[in-house]
C-alpha positions as CSV (number, residue, x, y, z in Angstrom):
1,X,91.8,79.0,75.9
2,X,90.6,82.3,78.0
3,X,88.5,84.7,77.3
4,X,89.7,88.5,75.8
5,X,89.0,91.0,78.9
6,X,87.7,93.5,76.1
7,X,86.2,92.0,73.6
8,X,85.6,88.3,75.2
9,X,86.4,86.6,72.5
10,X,88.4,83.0,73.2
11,X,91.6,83.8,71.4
12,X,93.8,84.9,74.6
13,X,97.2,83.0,73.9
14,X,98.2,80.6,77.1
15,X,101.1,78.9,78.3
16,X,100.9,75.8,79.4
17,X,97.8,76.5,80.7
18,X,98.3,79.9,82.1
19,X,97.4,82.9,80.0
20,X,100.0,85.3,78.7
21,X,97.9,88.5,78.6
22,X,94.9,89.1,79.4
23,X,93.8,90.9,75.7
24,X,93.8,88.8,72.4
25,X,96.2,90.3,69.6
26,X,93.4,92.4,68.1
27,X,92.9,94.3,71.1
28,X,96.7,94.9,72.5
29,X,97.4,96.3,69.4
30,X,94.6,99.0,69.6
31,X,95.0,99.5,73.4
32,X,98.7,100.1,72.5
33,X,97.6,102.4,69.8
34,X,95.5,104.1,72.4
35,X,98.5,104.3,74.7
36,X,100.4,105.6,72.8
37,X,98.4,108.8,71.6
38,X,97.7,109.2,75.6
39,X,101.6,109.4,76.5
40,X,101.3,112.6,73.6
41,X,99.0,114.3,75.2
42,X,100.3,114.2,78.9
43,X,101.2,117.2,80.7
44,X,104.9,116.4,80.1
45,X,105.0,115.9,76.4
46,X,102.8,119.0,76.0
47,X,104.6,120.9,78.7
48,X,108.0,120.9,76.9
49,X,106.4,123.0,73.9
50,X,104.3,125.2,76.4
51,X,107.8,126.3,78.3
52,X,109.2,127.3,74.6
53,X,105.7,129.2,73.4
54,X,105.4,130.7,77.4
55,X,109.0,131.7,77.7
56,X,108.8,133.1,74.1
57,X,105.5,135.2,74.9
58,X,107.1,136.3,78.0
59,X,109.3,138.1,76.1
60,X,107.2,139.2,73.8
61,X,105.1,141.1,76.0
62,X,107.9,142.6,78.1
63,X,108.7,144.3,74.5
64,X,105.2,145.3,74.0
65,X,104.8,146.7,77.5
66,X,108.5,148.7,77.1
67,X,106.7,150.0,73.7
68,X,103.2,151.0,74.8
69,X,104.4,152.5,77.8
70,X,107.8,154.3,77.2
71,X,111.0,153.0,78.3
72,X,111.7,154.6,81.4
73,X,110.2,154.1,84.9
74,X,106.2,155.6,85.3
75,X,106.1,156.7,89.2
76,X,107.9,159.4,88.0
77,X,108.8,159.3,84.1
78,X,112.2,159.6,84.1
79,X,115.2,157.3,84.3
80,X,115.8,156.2,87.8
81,X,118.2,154.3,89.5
82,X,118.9,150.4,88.5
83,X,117.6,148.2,85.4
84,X,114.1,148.8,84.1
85,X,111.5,145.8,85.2
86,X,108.1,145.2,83.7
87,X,105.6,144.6,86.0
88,X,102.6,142.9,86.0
89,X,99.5,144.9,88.3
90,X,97.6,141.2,88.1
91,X,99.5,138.1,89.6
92,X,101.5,137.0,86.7
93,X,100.0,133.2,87.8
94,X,96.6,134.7,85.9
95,X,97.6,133.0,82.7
96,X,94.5,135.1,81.6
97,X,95.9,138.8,82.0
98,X,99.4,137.6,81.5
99,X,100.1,138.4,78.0
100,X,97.7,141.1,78.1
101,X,99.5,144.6,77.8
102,X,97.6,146.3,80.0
103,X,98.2,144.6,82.8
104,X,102.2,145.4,82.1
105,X,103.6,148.6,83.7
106,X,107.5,149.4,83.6
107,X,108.9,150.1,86.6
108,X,112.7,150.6,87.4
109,X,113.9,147.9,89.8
110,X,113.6,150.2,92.9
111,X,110.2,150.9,92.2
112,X,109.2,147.8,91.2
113,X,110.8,145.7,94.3
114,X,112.8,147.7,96.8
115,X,111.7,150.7,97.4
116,X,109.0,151.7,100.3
117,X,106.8,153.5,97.5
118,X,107.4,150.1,95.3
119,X,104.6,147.7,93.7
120,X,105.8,144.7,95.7
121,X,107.0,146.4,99.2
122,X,103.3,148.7,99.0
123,X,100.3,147.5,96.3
124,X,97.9,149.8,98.1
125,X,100.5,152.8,97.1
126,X,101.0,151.2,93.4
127,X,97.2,150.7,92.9
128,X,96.4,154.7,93.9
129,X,99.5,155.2,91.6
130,X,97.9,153.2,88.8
131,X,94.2,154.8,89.1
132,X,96.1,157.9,89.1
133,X,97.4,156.7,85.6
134,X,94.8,154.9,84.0
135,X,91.6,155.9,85.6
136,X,88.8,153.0,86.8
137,X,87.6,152.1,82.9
138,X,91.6,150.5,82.6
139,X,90.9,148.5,86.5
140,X,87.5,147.2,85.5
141,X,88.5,146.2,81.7
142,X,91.4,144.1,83.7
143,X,89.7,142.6,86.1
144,X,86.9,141.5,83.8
145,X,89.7,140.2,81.8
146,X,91.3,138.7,84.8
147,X,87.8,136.7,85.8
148,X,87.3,135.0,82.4
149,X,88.0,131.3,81.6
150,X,91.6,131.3,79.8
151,X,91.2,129.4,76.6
152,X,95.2,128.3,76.6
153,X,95.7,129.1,72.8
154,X,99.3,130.7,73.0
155,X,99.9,130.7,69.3
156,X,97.0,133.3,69.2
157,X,98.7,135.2,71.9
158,X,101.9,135.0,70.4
159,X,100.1,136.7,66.9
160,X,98.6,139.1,69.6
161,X,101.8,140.5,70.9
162,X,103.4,140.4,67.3
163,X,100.9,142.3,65.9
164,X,101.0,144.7,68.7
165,X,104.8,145.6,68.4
166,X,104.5,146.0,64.9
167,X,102.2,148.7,65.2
């Protein structure tokens, strides 16, 4: 008989002199337990229910942004040319300032993307804009926001953005 790698106890079945596992019964079963909660928790089990509660508060927020702000273009506050965009001033990568209206501007698609005077094609144009807007108080609120450690609950930014188009 061999020993039990974990808990080195001589009960390790063998075949014909060879051992079969290296773990009695006792403690394959728990390490299978183990396992199994493990394979839960991964990044690919957990991701599948993030995409549905991410994609959800995406939308979400574009509502609450269309709300807060008005639903036609700021640059100028009237309807411009092609579909209305939301755009976020802070990368949309920051999961901390992503949901977070404030950081949500509509823009119509020219101003947003293909213009010259447009968020993506000229940020130091679109950041005067936004000052312009919202004064420094609304830039340093979002950047402290932006610098915080994201605590990843999406069901409480879910009830967030909820709430927020409700009102």
């Amino acid at each position: 008989m061999k020993q039990c790698k974990c808990c080195r106890e001589v009960n390790v079945r063998e075949f014909n002199g060879i051992a079969v596992s290296k773990f009695c019964t006792s403690c394959r079963k728990e390490k299978e337990v183990i396992k199994k909660a493990k394979k839960k928790l991964t990044k690919g089990y957990l991701g599948k229910q993030f995409t549905k509660d991410k994609d959800k508060c995406d939308k979400l927020w574009r509502e609450a942004v269309i709300l807060c702000y008005g639903d036609k273009c700021v640059v100028n506050n009237k309807d411009c040319k092609g579909n209305l965009n939301t755009h976020h001033v802070v990368s949309r990568a920051n999961k901390n300032v992503r949901w977070y209206i404030p950081d949500g501007v509509p823009l119509c698609a020219g101003h947003h993307v293909f213009f010259n005077e447009s968020a993506h094609q000229n940020p130091l144009w679109f950041r005067k804009l936004m000052l312009d807007l919202r004064g420094l108080a609304w830039e340093k609120d979002l950047m402290e926001k932006a610098n915080t450690a994201w605590d990843k609950d999406v069901e409480s930014i879910k009830a967030y953005l909820e709430r927020e188009i409700a009102s």
